[in-house]
C-alpha positions in Angstrom: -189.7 -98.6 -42.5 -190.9 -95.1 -41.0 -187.6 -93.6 -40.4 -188.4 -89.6 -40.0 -192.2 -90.1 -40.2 -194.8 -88.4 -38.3 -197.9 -89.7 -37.3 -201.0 -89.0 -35.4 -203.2 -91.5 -33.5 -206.7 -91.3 -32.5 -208.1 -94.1 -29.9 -205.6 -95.1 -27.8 -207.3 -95.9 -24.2 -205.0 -98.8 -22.3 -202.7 -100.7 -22.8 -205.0 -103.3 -24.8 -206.5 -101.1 -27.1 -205.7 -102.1 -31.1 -204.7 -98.3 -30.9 -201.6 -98.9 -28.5 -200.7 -102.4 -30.3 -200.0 -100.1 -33.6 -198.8 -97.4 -31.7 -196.0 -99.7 -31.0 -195.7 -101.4 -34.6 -195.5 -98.0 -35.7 -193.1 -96.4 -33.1 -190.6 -99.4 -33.1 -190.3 -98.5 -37.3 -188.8 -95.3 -36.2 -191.9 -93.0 -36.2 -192.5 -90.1 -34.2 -196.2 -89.7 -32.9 -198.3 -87.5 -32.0 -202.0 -89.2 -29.3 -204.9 -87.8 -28.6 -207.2 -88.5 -25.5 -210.4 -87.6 -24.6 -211.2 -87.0 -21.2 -209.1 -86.5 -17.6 -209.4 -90.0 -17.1 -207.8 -91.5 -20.3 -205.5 -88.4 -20.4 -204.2 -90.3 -17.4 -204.1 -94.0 -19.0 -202.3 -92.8 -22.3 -199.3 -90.3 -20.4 -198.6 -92.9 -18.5 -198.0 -95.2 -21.7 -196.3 -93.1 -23.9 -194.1 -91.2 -21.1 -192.5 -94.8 -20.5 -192.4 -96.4 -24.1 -192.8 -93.5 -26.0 -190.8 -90.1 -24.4 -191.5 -87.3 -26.4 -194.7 -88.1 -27.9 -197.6 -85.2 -28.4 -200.2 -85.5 -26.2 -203.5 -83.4 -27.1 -207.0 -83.4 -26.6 -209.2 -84.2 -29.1 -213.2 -84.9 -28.6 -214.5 -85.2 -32.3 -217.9 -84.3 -31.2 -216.1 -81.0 -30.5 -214.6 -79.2 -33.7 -213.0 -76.7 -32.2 -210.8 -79.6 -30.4 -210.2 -81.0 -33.6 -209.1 -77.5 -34.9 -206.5 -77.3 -31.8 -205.6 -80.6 -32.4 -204.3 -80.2 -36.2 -202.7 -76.4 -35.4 -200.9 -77.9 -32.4 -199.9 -80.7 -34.8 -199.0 -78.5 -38.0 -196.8 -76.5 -35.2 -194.8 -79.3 -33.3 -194.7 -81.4 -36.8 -194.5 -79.5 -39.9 -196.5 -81.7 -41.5 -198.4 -85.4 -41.4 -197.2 -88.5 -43.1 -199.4 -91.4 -41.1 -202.8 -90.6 -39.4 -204.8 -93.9 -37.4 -208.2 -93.8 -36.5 -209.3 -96.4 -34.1 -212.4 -94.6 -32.9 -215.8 -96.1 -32.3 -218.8 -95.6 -29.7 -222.5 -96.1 -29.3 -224.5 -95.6 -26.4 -224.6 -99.1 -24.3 -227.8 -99.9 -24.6 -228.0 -100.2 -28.4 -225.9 -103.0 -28.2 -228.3 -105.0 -26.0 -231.7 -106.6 -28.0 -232.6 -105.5 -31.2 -231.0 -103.3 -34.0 -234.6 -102.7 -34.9 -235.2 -100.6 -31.2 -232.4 -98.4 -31.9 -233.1 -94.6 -31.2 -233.0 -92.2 -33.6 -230.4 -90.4 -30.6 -228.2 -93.8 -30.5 -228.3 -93.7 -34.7 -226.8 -90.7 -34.2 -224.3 -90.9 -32.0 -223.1 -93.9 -33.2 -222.4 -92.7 -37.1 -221.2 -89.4 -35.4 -218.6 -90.6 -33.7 -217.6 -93.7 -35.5 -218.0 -93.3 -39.2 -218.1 -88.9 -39.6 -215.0 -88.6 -37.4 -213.2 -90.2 -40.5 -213.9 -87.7 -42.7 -213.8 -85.0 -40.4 -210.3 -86.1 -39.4 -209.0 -86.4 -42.6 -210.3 -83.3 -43.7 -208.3 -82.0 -41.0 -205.3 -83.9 -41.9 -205.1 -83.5 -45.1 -203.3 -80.1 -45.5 -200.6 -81.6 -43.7 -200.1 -84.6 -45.7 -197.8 -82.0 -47.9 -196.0 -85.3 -49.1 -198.7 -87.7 -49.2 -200.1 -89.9 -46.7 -201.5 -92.5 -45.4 -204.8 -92.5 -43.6 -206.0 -95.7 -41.9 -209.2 -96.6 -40.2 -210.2 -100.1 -38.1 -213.4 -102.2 -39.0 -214.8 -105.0 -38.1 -216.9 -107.9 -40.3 -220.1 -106.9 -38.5 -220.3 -104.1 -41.3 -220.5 -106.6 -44.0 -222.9 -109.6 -42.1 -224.9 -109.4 -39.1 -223.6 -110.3 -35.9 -225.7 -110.7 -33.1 -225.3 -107.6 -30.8 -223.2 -105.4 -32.6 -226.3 -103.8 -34.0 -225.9 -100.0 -34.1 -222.5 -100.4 -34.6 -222.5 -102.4 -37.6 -224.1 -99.9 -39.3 -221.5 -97.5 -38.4 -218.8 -100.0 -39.5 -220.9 -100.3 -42.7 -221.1 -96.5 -43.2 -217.1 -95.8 -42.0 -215.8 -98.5 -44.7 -217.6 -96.7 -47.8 -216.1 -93.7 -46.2 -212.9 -95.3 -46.9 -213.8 -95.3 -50.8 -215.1 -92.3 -51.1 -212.1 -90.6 -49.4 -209.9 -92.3 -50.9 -211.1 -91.0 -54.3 -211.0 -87.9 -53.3 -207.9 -87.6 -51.7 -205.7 -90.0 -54.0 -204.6 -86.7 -56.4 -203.0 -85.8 -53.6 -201.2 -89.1 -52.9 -203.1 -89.9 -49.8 -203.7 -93.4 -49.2 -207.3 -94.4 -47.0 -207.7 -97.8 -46.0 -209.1 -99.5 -43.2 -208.3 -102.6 -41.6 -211.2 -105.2 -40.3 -210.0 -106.7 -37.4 -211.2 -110.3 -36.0 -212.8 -109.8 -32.1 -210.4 -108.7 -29.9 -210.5 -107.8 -25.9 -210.8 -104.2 -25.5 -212.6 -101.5 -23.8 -214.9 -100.8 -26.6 -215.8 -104.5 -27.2 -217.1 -105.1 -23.4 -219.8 -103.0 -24.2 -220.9 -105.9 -26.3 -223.4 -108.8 -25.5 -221.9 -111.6 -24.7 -218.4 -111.2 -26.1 -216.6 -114.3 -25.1 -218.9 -116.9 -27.3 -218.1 -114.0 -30.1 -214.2 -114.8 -29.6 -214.6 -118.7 -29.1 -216.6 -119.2 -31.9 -214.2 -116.4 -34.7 -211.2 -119.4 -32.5 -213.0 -122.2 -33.6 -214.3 -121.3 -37.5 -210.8 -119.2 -38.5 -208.6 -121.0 -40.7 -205.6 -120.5 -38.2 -207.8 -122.2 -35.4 -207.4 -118.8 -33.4 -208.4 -115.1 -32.5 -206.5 -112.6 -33.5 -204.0 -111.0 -31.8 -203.5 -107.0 -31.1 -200.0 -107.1 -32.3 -200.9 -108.5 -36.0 -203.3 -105.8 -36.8 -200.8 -103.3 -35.6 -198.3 -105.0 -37.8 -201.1 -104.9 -40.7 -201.2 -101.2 -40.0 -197.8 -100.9 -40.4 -197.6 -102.0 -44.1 -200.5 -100.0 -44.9 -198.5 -96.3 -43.3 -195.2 -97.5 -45.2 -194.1 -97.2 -48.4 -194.6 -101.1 -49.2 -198.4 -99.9 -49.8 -198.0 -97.1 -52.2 -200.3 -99.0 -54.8 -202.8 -99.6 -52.1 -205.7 -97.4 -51.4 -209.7 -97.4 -50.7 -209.1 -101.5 -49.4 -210.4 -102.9 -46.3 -208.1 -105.4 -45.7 -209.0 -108.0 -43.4 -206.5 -109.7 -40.2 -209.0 -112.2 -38.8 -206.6 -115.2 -39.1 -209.1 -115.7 -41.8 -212.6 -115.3 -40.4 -214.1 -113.2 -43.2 -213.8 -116.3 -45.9 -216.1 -119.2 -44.5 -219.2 -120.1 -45.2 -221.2 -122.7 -43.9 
């Protein structure tokens, strides 16, 4: 399905990060990809993935806090690739202790930090991308239902959520003459890094088990799969869609 495509993915921090599950999705339909890491520490976590599953992968560092690593990153890329077809941002932070008590006690320093780095980096990466995307493109993002209802704890970072998925519109407006597709995926809880940062976690995952339709959490592998269709061709109509792979979370009410 991506035979002779080039992508770059942003996120990727072990081996259970939704980053690496569509890393794979995307690598085993024949693309060729390009990570970025932030940090010695993850530098570490993601060479050692891709140098096993994935030889001849780009590696580069990328803080998007830091423009002129985002510069690099696109110059290195415009260089190795040629151009971008695929671009995956799986990117979200906010300082730890906005995600414990109140959304109403949030600083104005967490506020910031939060959008910064989850919601702006969107834009600022496809901004970046886009030159590349000399044949079109696709440009996916990952969400999560706290944008759209609140969930105890996520605080902060359902704002961010919120703010990253009319991102997704507005970008994709903006960049659809160009034949750039934006889209973001909003993924039922799943077990990562990012997620232990979140109050009590595990009675978040039994209780998206017990209400979804399929009886079940989600698995990594299905939203890489989801971000699959959405980089391939079988998505050229779609664009400016959050498209949800909860096993069906998103649809009950009470």
């Amino acid at each position: 399905m991506l035979q002779n495509k080039l992508g770059i993915i942003f996120g990727v921090a072990n081996k259970r990060s939704i980053a690496w599950a569509t890393a794979q999705a995307l690598h085993g339909a024949g693309a060729r990809l390009a990570f970025t890491y932030q940090g010695e520490r993850l530098k570490e976590n993601v060479e050692t993935l891709t140098s096993q599953a994935m030889p001849g992968s780009l590696l580069l560092p990328c803080d998007v806090t830091n423009q002129e690593e985002v510069d690099n990153t696109f110059r290195r890329v415009g260089q190795e690739f040629g151009r971008l077809d695929f671009l995956i941002h799986s990117i979200a932070y906010a300082p730890r202790e906005a995600l414990d008590g109140q959304y109403l006690d949030t600083t104005r320093a967490a506020f910031l930090t939060a959008l910064e780095i989850s919601a702006y980096s969107l834009t600022q990466l496809a901004r970046a991308a886009a030159p590349l995307m000399t044949e079109g493109g696709s440009i996916v993002s990952m969400t999560y239902y706290g944008a759209q209802k609140v969930v105890a704890g996520y605080n902060v970072m359902g704002i961010a959520k919120a703010a990253l998925e009319a991102s997704t519109r507005y970008l994709a407006h903006d960049l659809g003459p160009r034949n750039i597709r934006v889209n973001a995926i909003s993924a039922g809880p799943i077990q990562t890094l990012s997620a232990r940062g979140v109050a009590d976690f595990s009675t978040m995952l039994k209780h998206a088990a017990e209400r979804a339709p399929l009886r079940r959490n989600v698995e990594p592998r299905e939203v890489g799969d989801a971000a699959l269709f959405l980089c391939s061709n079988l998505a050229s109509g779609i664009t400016g869609e959050v498209l949800y792979v909860d096993c069906g979370y998103n649809i009950m009410g009470v």
